[in-house]
C-alpha positions as CSV (number, residue, x, y, z in Angstrom):
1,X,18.1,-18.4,-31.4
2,X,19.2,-15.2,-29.0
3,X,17.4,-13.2,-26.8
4,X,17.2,-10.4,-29.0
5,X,16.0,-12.5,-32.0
6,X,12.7,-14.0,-29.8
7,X,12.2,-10.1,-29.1
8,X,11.8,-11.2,-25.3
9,X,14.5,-9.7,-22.7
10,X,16.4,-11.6,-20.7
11,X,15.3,-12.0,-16.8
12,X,17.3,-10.2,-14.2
13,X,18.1,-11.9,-11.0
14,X,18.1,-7.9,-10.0
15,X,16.1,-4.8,-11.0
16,X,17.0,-1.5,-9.5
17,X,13.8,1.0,-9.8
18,X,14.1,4.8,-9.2
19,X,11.8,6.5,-12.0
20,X,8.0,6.9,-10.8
21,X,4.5,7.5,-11.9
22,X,1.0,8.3,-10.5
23,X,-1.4,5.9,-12.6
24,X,-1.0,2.1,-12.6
25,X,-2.7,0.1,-14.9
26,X,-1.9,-1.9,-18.7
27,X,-0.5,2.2,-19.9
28,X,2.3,1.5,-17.8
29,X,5.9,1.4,-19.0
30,X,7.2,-1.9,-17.3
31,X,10.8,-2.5,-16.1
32,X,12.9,-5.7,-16.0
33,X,11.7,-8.3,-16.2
34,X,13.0,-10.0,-13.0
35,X,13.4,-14.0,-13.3
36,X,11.0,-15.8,-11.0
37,X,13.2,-16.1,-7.5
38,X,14.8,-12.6,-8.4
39,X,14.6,-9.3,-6.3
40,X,13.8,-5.7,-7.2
41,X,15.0,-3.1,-5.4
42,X,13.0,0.2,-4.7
43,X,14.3,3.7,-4.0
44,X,10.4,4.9,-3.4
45,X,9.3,8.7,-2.6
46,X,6.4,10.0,-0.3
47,X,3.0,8.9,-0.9
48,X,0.7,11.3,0.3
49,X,1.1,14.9,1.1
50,X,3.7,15.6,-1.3
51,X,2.0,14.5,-4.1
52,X,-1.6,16.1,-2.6
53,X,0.4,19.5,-2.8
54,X,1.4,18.9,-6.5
55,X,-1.6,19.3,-8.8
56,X,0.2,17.9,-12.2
57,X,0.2,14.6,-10.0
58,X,-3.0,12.9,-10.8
59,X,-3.3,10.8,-7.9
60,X,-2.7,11.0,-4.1
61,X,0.5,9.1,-4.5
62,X,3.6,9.1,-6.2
63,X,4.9,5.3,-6.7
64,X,7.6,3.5,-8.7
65,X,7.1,2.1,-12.0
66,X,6.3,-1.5,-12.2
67,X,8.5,-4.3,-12.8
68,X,7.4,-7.1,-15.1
69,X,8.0,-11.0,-13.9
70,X,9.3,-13.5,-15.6
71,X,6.2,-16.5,-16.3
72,X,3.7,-14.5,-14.1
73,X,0.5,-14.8,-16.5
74,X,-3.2,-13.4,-16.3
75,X,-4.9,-16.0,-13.1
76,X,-1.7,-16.4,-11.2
77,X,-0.2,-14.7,-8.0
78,X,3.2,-13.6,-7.0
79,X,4.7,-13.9,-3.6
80,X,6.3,-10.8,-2.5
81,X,9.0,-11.6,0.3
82,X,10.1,-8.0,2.4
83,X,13.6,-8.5,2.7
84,X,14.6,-5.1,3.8
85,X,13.0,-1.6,3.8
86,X,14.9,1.3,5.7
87,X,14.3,5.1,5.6
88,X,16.0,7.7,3.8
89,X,13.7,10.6,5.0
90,X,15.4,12.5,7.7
91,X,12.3,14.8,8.2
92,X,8.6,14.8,7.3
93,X,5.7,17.0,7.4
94,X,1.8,15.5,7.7
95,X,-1.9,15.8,9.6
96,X,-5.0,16.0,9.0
97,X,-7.0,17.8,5.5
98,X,-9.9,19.1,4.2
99,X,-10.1,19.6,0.3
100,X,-9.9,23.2,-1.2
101,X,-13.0,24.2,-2.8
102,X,-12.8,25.6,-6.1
103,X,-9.4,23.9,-6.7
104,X,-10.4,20.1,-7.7
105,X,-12.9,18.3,-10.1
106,X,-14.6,15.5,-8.0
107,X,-11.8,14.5,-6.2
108,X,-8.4,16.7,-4.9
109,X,-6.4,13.8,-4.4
110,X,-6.8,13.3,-8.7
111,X,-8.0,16.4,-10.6
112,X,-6.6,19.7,-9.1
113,X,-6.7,22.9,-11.1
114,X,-5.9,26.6,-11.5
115,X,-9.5,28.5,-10.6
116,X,-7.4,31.4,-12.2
117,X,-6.4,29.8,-15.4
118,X,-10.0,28.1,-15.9
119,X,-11.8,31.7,-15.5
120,X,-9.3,33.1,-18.0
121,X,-10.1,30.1,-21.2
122,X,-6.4,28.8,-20.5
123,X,-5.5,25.0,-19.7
124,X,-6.3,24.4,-16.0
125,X,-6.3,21.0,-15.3
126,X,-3.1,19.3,-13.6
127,X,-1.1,22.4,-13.7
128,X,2.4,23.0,-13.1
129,X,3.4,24.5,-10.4
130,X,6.6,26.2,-8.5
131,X,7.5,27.0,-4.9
132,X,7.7,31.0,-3.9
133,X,7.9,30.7,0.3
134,X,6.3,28.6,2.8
135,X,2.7,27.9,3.8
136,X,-0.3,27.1,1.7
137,X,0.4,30.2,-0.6
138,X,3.9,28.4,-1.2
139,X,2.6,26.5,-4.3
140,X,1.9,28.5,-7.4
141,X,0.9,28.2,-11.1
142,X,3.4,28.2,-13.7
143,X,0.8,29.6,-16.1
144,X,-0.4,32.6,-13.6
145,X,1.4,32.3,-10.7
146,X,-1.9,32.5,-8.6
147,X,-2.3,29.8,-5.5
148,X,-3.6,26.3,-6.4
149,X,-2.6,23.9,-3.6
150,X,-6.1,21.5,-3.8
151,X,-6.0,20.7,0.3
152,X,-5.4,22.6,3.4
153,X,-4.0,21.3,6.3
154,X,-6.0,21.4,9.2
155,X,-3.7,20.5,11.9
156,X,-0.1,19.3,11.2
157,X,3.2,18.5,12.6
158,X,6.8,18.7,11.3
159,X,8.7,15.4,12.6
160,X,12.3,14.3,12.9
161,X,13.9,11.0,13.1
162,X,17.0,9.5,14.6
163,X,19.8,8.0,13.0
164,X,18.5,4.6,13.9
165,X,15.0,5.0,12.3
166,X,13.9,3.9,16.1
167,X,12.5,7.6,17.5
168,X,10.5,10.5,15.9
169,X,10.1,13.8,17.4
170,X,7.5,16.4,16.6
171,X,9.4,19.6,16.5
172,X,8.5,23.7,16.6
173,X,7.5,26.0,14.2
174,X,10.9,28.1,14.1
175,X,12.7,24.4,13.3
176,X,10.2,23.6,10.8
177,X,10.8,27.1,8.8
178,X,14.3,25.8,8.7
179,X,13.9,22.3,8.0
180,X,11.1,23.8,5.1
181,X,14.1,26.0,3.8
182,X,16.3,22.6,2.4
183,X,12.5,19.8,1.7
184,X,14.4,18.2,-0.7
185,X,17.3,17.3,0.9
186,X,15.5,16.8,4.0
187,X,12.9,14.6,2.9
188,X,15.0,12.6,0.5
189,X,13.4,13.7,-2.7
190,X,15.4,12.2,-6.5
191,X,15.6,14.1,-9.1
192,X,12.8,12.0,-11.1
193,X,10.5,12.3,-8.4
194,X,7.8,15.2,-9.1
195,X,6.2,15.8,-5.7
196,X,7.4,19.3,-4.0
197,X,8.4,18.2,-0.3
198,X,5.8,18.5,2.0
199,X,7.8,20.6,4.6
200,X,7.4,23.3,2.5
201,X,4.1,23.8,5.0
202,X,6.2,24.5,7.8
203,X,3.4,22.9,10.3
204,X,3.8,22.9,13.8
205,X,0.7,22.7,15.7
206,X,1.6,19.3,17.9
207,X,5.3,20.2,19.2
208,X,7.3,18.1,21.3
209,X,5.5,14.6,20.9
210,X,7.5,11.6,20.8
211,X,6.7,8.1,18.9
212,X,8.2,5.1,18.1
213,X,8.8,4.4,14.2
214,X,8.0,1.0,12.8
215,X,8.5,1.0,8.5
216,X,5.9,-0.4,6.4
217,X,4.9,0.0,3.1
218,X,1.5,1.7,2.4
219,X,1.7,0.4,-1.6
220,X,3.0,-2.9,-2.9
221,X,1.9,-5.3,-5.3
222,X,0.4,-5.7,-9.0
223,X,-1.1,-3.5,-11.4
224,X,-4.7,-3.3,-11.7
225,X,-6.3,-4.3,-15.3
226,X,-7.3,-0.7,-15.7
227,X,-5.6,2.3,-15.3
228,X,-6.3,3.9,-11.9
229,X,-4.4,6.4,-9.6
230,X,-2.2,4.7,-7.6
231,X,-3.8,5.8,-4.5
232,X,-7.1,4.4,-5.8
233,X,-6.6,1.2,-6.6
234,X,-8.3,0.1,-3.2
235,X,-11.9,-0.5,-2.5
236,X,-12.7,2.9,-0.4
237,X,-10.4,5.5,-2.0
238,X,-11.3,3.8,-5.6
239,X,-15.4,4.4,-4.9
240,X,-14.5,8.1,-5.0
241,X,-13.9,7.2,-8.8
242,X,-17.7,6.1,-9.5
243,X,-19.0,8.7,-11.5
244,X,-16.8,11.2,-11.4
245,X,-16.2,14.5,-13.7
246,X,-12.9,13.1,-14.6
247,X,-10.9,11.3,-16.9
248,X,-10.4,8.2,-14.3
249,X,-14.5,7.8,-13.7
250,X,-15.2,4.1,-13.7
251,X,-18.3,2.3,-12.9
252,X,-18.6,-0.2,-9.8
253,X,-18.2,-3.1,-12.2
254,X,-14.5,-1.6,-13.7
255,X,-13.2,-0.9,-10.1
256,X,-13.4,-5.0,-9.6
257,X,-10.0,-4.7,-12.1
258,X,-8.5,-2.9,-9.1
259,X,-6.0,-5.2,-6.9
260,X,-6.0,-3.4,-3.9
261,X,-2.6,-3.0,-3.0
262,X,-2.9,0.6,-1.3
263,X,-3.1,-1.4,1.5
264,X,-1.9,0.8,4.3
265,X,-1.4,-2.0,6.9
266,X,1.4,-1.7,9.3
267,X,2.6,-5.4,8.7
268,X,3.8,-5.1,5.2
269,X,7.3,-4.6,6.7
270,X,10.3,-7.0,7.1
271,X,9.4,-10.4,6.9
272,X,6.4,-10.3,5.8
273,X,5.2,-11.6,2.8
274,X,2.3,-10.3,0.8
275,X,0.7,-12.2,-2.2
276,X,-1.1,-10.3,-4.7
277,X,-3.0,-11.1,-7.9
278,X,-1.8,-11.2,-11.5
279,X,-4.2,-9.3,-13.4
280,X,-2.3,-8.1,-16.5
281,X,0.5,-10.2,-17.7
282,X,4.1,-9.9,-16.6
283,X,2.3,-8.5,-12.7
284,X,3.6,-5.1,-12.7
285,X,5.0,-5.2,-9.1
286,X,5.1,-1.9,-7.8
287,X,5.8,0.2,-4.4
288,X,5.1,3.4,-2.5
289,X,4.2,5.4,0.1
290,X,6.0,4.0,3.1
291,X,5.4,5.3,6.3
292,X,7.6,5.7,9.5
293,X,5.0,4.7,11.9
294,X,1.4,4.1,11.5
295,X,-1.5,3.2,14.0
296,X,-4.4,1.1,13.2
297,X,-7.1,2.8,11.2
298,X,-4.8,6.0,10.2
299,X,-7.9,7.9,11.8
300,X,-6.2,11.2,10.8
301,X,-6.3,9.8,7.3
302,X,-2.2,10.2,6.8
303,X,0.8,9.4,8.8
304,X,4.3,10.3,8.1
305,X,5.2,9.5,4.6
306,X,8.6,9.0,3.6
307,X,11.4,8.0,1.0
308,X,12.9,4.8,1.4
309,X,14.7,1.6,0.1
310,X,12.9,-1.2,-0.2
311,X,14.1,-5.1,-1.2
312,X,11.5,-7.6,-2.3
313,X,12.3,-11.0,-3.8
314,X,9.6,-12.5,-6.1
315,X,8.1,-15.6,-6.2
316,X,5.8,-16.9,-8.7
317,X,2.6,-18.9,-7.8
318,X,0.9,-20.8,-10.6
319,X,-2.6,-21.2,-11.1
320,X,-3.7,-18.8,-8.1
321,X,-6.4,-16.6,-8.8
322,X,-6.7,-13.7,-6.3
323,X,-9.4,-11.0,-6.1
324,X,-6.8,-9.3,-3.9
325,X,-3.8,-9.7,-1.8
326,X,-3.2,-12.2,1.1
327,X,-0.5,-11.3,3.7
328,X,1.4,-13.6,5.8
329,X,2.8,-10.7,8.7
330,X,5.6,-11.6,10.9
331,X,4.4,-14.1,13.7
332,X,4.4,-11.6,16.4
333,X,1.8,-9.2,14.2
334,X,-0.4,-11.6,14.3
335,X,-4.1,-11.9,16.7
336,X,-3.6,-14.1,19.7
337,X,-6.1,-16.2,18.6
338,X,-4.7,-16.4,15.2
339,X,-0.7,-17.5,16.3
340,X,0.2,-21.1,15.0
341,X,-0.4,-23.6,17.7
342,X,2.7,-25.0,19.4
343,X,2.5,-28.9,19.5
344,X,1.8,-28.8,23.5
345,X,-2.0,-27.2,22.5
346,X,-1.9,-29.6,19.9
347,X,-2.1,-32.7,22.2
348,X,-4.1,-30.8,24.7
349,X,-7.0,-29.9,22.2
350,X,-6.3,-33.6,21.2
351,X,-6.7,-35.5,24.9
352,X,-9.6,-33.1,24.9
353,X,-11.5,-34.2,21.5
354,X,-10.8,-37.7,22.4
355,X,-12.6,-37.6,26.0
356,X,-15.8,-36.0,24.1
357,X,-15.6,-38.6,21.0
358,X,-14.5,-36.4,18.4
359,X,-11.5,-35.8,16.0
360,X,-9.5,-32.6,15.4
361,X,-9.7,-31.3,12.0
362,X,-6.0,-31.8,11.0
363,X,-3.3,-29.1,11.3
364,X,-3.8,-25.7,10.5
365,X,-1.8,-22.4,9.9
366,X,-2.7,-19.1,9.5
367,X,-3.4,-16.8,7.0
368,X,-4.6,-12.9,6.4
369,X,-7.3,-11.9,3.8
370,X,-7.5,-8.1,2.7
371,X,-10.9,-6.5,1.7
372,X,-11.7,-3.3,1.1
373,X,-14.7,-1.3,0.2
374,X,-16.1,2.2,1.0
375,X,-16.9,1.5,4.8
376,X,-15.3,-0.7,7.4
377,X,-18.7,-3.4,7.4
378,X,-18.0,-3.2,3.0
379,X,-14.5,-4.2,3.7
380,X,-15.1,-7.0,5.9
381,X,-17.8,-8.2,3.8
382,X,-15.3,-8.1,0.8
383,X,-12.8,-9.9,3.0
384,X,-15.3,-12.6,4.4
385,X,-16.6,-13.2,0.8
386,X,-12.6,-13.7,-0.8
387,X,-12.3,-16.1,2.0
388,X,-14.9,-18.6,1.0
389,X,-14.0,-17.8,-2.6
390,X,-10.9,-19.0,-2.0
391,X,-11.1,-21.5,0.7
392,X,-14.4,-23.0,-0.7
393,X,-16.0,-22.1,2.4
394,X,-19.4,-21.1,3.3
395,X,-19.8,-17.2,4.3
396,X,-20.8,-18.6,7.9
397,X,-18.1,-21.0,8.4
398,X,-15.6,-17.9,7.2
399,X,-17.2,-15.6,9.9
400,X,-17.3,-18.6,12.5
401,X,-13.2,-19.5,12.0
402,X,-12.7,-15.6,11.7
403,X,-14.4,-15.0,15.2
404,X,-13.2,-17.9,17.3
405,X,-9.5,-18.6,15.7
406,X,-9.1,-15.6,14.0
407,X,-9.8,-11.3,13.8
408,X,-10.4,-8.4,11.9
409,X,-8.5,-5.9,12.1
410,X,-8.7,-2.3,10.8
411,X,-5.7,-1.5,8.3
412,X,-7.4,2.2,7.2
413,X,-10.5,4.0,7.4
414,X,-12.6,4.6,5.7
415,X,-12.8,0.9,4.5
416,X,-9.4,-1.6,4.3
417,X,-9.5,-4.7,6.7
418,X,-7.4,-7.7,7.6
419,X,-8.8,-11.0,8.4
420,X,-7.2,-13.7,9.8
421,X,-8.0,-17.1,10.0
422,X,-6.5,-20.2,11.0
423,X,-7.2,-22.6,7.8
424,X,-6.6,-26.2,7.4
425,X,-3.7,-26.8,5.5
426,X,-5.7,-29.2,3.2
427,X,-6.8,-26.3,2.0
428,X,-4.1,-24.2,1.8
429,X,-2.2,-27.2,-0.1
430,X,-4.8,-27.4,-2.8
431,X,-4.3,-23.9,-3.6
432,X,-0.8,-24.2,-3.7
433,X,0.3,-21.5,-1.1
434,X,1.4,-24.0,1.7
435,X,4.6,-24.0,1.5
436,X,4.5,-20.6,1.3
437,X,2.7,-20.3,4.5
438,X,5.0,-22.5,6.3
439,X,8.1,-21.1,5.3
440,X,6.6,-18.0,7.3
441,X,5.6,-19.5,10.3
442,X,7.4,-23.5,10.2
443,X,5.3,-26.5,9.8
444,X,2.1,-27.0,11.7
445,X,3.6,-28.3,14.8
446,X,2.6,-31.2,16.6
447,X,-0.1,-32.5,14.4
């Protein structure tokens, strides 16, 4: 019997994605699938302040579609090994905001409107809306043509980048005029993304600052079982949803469908590996909003979004029930007191159990635990209480491991964390994800 007679598609070993959306959830259009072990391949646009300027965008983020994998079901997890991600943003414009009043229902990152087409009895939710000049004023109804843009900018910068993706340079205001004069082409924007380019702003109030860039990937992962905007499925950005005037209100018990992949962590980058849960069938694996450089905690709220290419290959793991994602960083992201042991602290910590009559534990590797919730002590809460979930662990012996062999660290404010632990690999071979883990960081060495 064919393909076509079963009514299933055939797996591909490679799915190329470049068409985009703002809500994830089950509405989704799904692409592929990919075959367990394939790859998917992600031309993704700016997350934030594009989108925030565009007010038929319901959702602080513009992302790809998802891709549907081959035998991922409802209760299992799928391994998402970084394989490349480089920029294709030459330019990008971001800082800190403050929500327009009069512009938004609830929430400006998901329900801008026209004030001018409301007062008149026309449509005025999610309108459409065209560039005329640069500034705040730039972005205009299509209805009425009167100003609409949903945030200000407090205090911005324009940036550029090298040819090596290695150096980024705030620039002037007379260079970020003319860099605002060609956004598209400067930021990288496709013809099927929606956003307008954020250098249409022009900003230029930190000239001349220099930073390294270090890519990572702000979204990536699976499909929540309700439909969300893609810059709320999280546990801080999502509570903004609770009650709310708007279509996407949910209650506290609905946003425990998210999967809190608007992660935002600076070690979703090449070679890492992030495993996220399967909540609707086929995953859904999505991506977005990668950034050129961002510090820990994004205490302005954004960094500098751009376009990019990004490779993942997939990897299905049976029978794993997630909450939300674990990540597996590259070794050198990793706390100090986190790192794998080398087999010379091995036989130290061994003579030294032996002389006080006691017996190591057996070999342990590391892993990451992301929680989230509306404040930074609600994240690691949420973080701590996956843990023991999963590790079938008391709460205490989670915060005990986390504070002498482990951290938390501060992905985003107002409320996404990491925790790492190092975990005996009984455990982490009864839950299947050993292997996994060691072909991140090798075997547990010396043990």
């Amino acid at each position: 019997m064919t393909t076509m007679e079963t009514g299933r598609q055939e797996a591909l070993d490679h799915v190329l994605v470049d068409r985009y959306t703002d809500v994830v959830g089950p509405s989704n259009e799904m692409l592929g699938p990919v075959r367990d072990g394939g790859r998917i391949e992600y031309l993704t646009v700016p997350g934030c302040w594009g989108p925030m300027i565009t007010p038929s965008i319901r959702s602080g983020h513009e992302v790809t579609l998802p891709v549907r994998v081959e035998g991922a079901e409802v209760g299992d997890a799928v391994a998402l090994h970084v394989e490349r991600l480089e920029q294709v943003s030459r330019a990008t414009t971001s800082g800190t905001h403050e929500g327009w009043d009069g512009r938004f229902l609830s929430d400006p990152f998901v329900a801008g409107i026209c004030p001018t087409c409301r007062d008149e009895g026309r449509h005025f939710l999610y309108p459409d809306t065209y560039l005329d000049g640069l500034g705040h004023a730039a972005v205009r109804c299509s209805a009425c043509h009167g100003e609409v843009i949903p945030f200000r900018m407090i205090e911005g910068y324009t940036m550029v980048f090298d040819d090596d993706q290695a150096i980024g340079v705030t620039v002037t205001g007379q260079r970020a005029e003319e860099i605002a004069g060609d956004g598209r082409a400067w930021v990288g924007l496709p013809d099927n993304a929606a956003q307008h380019p954020i250098t249409v702003l022009a900003k230029a109030d930190l000239v001349g600052t220099m930073t390294r860039c270090r890519i990572s990937a702000g979204n990536l992962g699976s499909i929540p079982a309700i439909d969300l905007p893609s810059s709320h499925n999280c546990g801080d950005f999502g509570a903004f949803l609770v009650g709310a005037e708007h279509e996407f209100a949910v209650t506290e018990e609905q946003l425990e469908a998210r999967t809190d992949v608007h992660m935002d962590v600076d070690s979703v980058r090449e070679g890492a590996t992030v495993v996220v849960p399967v909540k609707v069938d086929g995953a859904g694996i999505y991506a977005g909003d990668v950034h050129a450089m961002i510090g820990d905690g994004e205490i302005a709220v954004h960094t500098t979004d751009i376009g990019a290419r990004l490779v993942v290959r997939v990897e299905v793991v049976k029978g794993l029930t997630l909450d939300g994602p674990l990540l597996l960083p590259p070794v050198e992201d990793l706390p100090f007191l986190a790192r794998p042991f080398a087999a010379d602290e091995v036989e130290r910590a061994r003579q030294l159990a032996d002389a006080n009559a006691t017996v190591l534990e057996g070999a342990v590797l590391p892993i990451q635990v992301l929680g989230s919730g509306p404040f930074v002590n609600a994240a690691v809460d949420n973080a701590v209480e996956r843990a023991a979930r999963l590790l079938d662990l008391s709460v205490h012996e989670v915060r005990n491991r986390g504070t002498i062999a482990g951290a938390v660290e501060i992905g985003r404010l107002p409320g996404f964390v990491q925790l790492s632990l190092q975990v005996p690999r009984r455990r982490l071979e009864a839950l299947g994800v050993a292997g996994l883990v060691e072909q991140a960081y090798g075997p547990a060495d010396g043990w």
